[in-house]
PDB file of N, CA, C and O in Angstrom, chain B, residues numbered from 101:
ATOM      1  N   UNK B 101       0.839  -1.177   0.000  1.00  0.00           N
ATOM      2  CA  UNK B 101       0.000   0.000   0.000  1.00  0.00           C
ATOM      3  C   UNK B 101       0.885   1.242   0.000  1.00  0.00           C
ATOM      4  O   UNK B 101       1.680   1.394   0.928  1.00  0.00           O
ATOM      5  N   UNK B 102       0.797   2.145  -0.988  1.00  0.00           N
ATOM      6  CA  UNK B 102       1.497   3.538  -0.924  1.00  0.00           C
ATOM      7  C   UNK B 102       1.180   4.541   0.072  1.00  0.00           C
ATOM      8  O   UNK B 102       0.058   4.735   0.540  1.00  0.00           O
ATOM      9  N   UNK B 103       1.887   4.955   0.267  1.00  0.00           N
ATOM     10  CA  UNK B 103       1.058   6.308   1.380  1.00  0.00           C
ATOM     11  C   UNK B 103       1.840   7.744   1.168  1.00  0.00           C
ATOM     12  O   UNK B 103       3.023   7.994   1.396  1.00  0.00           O
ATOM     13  N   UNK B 104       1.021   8.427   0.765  1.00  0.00           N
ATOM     14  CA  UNK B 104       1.261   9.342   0.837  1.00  0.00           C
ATOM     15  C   UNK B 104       2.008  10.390   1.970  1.00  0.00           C
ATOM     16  O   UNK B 104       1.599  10.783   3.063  1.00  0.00           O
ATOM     17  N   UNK B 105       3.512  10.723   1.100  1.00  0.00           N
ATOM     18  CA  UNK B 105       4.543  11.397   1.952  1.00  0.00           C
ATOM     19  C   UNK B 105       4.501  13.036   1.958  1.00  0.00           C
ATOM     20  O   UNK B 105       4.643  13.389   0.788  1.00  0.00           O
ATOM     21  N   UNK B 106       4.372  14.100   2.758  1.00  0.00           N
ATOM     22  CA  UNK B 106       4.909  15.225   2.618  1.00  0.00           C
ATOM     23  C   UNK B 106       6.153  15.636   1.802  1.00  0.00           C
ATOM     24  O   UNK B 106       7.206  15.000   1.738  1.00  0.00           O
ATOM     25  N   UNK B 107       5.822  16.969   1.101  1.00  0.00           N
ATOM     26  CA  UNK B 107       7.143  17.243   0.480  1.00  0.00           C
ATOM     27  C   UNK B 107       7.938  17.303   1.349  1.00  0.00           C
ATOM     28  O   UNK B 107       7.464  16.681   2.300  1.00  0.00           O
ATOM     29  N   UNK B 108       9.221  17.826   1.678  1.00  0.00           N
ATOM     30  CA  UNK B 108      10.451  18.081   2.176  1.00  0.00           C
ATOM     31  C   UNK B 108      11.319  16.935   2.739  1.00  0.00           C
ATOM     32  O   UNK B 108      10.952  15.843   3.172  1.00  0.00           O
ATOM     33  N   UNK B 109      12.896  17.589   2.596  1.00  0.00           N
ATOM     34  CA  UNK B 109      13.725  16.345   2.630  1.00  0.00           C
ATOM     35  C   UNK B 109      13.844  15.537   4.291  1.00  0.00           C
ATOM     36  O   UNK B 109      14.205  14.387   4.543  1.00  0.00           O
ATOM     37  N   UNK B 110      13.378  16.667   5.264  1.00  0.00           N
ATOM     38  CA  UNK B 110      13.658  16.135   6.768  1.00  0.00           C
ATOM     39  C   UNK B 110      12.566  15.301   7.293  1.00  0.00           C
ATOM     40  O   UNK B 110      12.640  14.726   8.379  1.00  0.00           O
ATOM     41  N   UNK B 111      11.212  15.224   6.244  1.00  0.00           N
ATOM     42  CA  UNK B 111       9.898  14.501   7.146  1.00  0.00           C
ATOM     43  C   UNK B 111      10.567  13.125   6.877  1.00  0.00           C
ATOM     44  O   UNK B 111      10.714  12.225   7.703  1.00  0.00           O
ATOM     45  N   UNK B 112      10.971  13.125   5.483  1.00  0.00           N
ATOM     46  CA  UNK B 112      11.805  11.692   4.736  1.00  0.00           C
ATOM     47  C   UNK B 112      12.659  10.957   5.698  1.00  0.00           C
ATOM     48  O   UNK B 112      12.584   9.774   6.029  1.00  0.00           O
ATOM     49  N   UNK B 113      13.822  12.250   6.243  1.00  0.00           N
ATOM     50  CA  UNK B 113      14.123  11.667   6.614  1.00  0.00           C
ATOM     51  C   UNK B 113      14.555  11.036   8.357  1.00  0.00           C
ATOM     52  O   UNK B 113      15.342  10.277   8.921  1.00  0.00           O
ATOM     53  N   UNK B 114      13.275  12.086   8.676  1.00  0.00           N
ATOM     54  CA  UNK B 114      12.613  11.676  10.355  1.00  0.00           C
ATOM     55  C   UNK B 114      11.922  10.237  10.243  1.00  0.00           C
ATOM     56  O   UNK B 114      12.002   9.427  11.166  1.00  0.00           O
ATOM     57  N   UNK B 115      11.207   9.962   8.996  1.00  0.00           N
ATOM     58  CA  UNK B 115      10.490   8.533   8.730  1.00  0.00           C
ATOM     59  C   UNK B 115      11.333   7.291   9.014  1.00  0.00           C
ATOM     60  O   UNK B 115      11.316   6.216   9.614  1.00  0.00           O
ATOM     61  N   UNK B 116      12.193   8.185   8.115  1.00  0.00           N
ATOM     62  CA  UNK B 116      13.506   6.576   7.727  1.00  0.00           C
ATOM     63  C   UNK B 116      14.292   6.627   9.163  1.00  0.00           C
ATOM     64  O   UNK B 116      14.504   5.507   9.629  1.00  0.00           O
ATOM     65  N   UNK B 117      14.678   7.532   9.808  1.00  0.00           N
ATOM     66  CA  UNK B 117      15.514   7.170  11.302  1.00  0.00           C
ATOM     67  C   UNK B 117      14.648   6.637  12.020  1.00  0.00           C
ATOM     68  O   UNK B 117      15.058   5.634  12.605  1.00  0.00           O
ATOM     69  N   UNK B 118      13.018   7.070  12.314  1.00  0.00           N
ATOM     70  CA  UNK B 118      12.553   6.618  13.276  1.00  0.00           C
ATOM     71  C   UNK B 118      12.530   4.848  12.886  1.00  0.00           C
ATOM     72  O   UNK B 118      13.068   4.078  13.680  1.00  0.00           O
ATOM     73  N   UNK B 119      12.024   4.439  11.914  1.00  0.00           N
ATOM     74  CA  UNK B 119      11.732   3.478  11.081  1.00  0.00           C
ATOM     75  C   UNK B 119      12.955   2.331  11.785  1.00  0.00           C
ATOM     76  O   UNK B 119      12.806   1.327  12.482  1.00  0.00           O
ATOM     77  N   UNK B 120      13.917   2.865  11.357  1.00  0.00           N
ATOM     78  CA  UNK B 120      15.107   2.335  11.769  1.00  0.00           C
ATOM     79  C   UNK B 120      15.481   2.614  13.170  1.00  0.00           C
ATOM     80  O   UNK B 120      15.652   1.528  13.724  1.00  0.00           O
ATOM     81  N   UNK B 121      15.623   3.306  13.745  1.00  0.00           N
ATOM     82  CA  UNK B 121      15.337   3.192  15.372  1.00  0.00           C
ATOM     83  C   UNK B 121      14.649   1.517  16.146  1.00  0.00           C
ATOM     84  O   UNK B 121      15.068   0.528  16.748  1.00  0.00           O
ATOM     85  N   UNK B 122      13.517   2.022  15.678  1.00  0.00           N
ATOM     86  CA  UNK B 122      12.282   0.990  15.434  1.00  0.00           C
ATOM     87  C   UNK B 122      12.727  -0.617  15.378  1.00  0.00           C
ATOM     88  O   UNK B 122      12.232  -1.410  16.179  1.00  0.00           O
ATOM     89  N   UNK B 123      13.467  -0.941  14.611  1.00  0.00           N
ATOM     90  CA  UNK B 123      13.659  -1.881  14.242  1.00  0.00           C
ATOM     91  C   UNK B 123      15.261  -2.456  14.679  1.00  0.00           C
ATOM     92  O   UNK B 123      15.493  -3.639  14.431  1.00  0.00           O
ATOM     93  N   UNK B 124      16.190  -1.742  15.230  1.00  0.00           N
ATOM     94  CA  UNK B 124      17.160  -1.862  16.447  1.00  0.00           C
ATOM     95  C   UNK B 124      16.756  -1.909  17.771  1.00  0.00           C
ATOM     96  O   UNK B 124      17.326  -2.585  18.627  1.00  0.00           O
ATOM     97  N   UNK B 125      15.236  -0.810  18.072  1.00  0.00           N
ATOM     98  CA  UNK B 125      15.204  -1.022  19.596  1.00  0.00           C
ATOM     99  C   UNK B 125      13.733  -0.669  19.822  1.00  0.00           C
ATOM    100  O   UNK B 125      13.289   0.477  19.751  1.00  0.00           O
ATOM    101  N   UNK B 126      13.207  -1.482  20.030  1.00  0.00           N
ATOM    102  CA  UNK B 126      11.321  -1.911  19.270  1.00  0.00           C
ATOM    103  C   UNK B 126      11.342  -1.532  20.682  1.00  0.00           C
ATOM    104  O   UNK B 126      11.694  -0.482  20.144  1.00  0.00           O
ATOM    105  N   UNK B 127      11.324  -1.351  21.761  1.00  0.00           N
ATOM    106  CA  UNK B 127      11.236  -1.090  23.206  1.00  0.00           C
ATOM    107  C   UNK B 127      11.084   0.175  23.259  1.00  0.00           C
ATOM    108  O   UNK B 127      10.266   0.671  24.034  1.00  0.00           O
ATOM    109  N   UNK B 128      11.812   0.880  22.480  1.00  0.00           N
ATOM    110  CA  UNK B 128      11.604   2.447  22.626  1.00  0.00           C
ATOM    111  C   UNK B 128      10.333   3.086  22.151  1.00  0.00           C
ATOM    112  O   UNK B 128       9.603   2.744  21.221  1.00  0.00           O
ATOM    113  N   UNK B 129      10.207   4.244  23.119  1.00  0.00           N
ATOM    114  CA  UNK B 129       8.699   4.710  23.324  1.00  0.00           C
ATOM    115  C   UNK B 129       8.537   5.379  21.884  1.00  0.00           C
ATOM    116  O   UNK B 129       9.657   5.729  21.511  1.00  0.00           O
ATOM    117  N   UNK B 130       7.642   5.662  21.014  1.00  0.00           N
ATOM    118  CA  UNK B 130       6.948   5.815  19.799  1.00  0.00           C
ATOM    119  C   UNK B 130       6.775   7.463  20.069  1.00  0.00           C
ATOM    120  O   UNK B 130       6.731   8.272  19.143  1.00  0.00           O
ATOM    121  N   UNK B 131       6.712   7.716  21.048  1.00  0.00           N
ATOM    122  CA  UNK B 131       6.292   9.846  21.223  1.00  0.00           C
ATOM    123  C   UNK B 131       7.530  10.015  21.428  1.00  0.00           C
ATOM    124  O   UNK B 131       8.145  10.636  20.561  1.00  0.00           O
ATOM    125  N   UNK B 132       8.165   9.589  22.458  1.00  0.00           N
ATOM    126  CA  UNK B 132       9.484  10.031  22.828  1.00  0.00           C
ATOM    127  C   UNK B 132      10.669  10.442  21.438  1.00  0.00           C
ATOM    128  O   UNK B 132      11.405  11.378  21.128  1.00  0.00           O
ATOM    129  N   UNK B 133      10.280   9.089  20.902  1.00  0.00           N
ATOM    130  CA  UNK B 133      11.284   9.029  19.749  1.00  0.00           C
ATOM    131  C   UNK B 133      10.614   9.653  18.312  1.00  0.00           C
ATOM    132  O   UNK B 133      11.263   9.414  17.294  1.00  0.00           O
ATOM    133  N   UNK B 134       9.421  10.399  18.173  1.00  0.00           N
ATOM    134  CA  UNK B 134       9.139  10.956  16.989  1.00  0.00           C
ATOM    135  C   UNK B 134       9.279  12.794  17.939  1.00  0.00           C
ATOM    136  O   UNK B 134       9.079  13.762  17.205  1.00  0.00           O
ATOM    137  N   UNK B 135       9.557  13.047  19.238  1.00  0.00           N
ATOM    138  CA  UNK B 135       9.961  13.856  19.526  1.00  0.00           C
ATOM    139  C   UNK B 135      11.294  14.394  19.427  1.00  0.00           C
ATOM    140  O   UNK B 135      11.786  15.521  19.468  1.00  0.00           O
ATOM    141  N   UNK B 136      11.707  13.238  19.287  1.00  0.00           N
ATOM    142  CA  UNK B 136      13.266  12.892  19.283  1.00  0.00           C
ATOM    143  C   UNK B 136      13.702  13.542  17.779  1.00  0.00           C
ATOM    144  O   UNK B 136      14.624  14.334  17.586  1.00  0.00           O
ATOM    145  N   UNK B 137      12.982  13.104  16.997  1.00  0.00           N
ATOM    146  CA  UNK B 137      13.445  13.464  15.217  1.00  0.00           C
ATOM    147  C   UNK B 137      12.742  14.802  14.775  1.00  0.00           C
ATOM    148  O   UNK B 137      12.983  15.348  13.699  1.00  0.00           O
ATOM    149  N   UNK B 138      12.137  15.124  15.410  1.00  0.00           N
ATOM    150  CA  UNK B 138      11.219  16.350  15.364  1.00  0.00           C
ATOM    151  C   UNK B 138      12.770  17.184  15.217  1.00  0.00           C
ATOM    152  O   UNK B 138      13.421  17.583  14.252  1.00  0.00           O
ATOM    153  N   UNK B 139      12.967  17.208  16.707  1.00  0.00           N
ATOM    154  CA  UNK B 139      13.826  17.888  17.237  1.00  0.00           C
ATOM    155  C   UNK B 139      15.085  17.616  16.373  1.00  0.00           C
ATOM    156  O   UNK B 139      15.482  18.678  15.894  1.00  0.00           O
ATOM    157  N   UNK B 140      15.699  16.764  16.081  1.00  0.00           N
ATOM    158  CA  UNK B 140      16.830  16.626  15.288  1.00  0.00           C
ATOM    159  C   UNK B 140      16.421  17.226  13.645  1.00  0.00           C
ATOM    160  O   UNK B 140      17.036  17.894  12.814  1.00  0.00           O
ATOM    161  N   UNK B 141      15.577  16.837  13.676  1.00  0.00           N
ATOM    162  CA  UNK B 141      15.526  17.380  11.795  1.00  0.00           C
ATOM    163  C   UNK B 141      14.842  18.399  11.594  1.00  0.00           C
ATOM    164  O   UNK B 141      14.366  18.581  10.473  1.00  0.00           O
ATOM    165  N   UNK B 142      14.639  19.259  12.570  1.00  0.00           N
ATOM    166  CA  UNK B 142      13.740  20.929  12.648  1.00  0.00           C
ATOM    167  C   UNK B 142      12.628  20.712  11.731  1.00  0.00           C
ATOM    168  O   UNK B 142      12.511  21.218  10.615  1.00  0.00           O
ATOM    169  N   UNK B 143      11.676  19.763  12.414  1.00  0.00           N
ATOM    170  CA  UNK B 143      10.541  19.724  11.778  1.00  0.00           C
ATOM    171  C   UNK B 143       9.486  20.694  12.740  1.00  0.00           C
ATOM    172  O   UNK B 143       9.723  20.874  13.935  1.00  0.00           O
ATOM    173  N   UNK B 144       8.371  21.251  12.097  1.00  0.00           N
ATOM    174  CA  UNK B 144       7.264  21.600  12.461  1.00  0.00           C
ATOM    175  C   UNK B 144       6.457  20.908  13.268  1.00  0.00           C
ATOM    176  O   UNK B 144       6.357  19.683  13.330  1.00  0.00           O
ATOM    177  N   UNK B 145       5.692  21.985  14.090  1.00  0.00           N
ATOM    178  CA  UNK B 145       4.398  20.638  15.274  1.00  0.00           C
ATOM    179  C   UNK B 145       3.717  19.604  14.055  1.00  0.00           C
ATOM    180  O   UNK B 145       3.475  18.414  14.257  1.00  0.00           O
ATOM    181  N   UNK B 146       3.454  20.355  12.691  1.00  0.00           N
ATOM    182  CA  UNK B 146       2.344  20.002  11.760  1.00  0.00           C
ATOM    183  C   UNK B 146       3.126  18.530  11.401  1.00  0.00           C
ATOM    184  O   UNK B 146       2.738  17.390  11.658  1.00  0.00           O
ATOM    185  N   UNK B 147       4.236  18.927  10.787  1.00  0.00           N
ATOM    186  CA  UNK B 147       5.214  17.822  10.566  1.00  0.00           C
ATOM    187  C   UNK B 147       4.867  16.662  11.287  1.00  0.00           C
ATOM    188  O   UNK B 147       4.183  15.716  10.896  1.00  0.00           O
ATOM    189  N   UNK B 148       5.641  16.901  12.848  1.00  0.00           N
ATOM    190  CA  UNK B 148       5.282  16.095  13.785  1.00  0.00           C
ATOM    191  C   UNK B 148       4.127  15.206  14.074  1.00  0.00           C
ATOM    192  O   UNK B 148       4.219  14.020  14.388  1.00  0.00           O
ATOM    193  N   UNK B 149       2.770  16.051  13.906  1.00  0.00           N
ATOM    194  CA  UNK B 149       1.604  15.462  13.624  1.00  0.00           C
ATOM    195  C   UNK B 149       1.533  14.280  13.196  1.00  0.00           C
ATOM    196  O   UNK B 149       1.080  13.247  13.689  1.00  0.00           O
ATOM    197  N   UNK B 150       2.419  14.714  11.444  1.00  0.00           N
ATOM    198  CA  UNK B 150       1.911  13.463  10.318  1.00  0.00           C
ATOM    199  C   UNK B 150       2.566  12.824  10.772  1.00  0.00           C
ATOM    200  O   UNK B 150       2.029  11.752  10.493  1.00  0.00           O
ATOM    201  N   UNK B 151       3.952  12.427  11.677  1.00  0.00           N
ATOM    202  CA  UNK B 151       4.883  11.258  12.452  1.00  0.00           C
ATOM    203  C   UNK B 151       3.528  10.795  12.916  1.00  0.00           C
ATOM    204  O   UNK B 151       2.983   9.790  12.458  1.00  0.00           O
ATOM    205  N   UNK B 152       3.005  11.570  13.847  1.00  0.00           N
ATOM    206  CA  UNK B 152       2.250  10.691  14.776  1.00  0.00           C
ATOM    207  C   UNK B 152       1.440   9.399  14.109  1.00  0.00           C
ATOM    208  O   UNK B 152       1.607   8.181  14.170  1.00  0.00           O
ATOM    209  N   UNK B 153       0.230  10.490  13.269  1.00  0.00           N
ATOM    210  CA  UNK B 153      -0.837   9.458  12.228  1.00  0.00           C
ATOM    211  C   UNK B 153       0.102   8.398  11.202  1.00  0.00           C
ATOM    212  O   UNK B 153      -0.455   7.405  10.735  1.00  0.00           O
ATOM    213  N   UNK B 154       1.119   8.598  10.986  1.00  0.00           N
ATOM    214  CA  UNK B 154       1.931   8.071  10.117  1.00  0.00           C
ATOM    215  C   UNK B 154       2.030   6.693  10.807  1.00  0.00           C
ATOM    216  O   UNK B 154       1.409   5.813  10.213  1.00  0.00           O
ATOM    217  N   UNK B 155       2.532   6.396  11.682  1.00  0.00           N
ATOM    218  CA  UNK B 155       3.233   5.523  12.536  1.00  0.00           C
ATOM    219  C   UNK B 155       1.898   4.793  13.620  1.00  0.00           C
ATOM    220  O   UNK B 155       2.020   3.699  14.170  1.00  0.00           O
ATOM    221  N   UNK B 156       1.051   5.412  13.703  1.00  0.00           N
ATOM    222  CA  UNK B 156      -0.357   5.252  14.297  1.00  0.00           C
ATOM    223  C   UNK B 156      -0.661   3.958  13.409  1.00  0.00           C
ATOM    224  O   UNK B 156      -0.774   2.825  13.877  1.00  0.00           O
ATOM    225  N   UNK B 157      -0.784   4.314  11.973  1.00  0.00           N
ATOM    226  CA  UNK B 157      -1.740   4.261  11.017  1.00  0.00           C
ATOM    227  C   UNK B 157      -0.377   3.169  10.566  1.00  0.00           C
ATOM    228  O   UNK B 157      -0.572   2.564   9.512  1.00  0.00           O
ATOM    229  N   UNK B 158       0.316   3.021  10.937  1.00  0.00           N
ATOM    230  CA  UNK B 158       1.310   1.585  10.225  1.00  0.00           C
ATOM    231  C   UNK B 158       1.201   1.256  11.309  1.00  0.00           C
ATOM    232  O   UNK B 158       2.214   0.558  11.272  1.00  0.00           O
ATOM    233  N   UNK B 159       0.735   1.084  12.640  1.00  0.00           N
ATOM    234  CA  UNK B 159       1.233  -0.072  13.501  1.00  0.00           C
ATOM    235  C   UNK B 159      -0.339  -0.799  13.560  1.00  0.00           C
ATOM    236  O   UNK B 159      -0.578  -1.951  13.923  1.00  0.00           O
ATOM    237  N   UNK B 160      -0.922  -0.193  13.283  1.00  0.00           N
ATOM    238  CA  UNK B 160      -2.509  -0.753  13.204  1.00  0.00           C
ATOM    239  C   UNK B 160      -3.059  -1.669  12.034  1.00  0.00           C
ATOM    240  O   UNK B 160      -4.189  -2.072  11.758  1.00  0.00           O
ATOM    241  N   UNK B 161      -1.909  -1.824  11.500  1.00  0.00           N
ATOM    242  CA  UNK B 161      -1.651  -2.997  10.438  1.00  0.00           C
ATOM    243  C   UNK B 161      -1.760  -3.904  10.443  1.00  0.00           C
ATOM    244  O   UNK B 161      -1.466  -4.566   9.448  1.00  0.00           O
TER     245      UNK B 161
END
């Protein structure tokens, strides 16, 4: 299933670290760590948002 990504290069690549985070250390908290990339890749609250539903909306898979 495709899903639709935001333009810009840091949502990309907040996806792909958390993603990968994720999958080294599945224990780690899901807010903490999309707070975490927020903050590292100077994303927006809005940004942040779509982490949230993004990652919501793939674990409900």
């Amino acid at each position: 299933m495709a899903t639709i990504m935001p333009e810009g290069e840091g949502i990309r690549k907040a996806v792909k670290y958390i993603d990968e985070v994720r999958q080294t250390e599945p224990e780690k908290n899901l807010a903490g760590l999309i707070h975490e990339a927020c903050v590292k890749f100077d994303l927006s609250p809005l940004e942040g948002e779509f982490l949230h539903k993004f990652f919501k909306k793939q674990s409900a898979t």
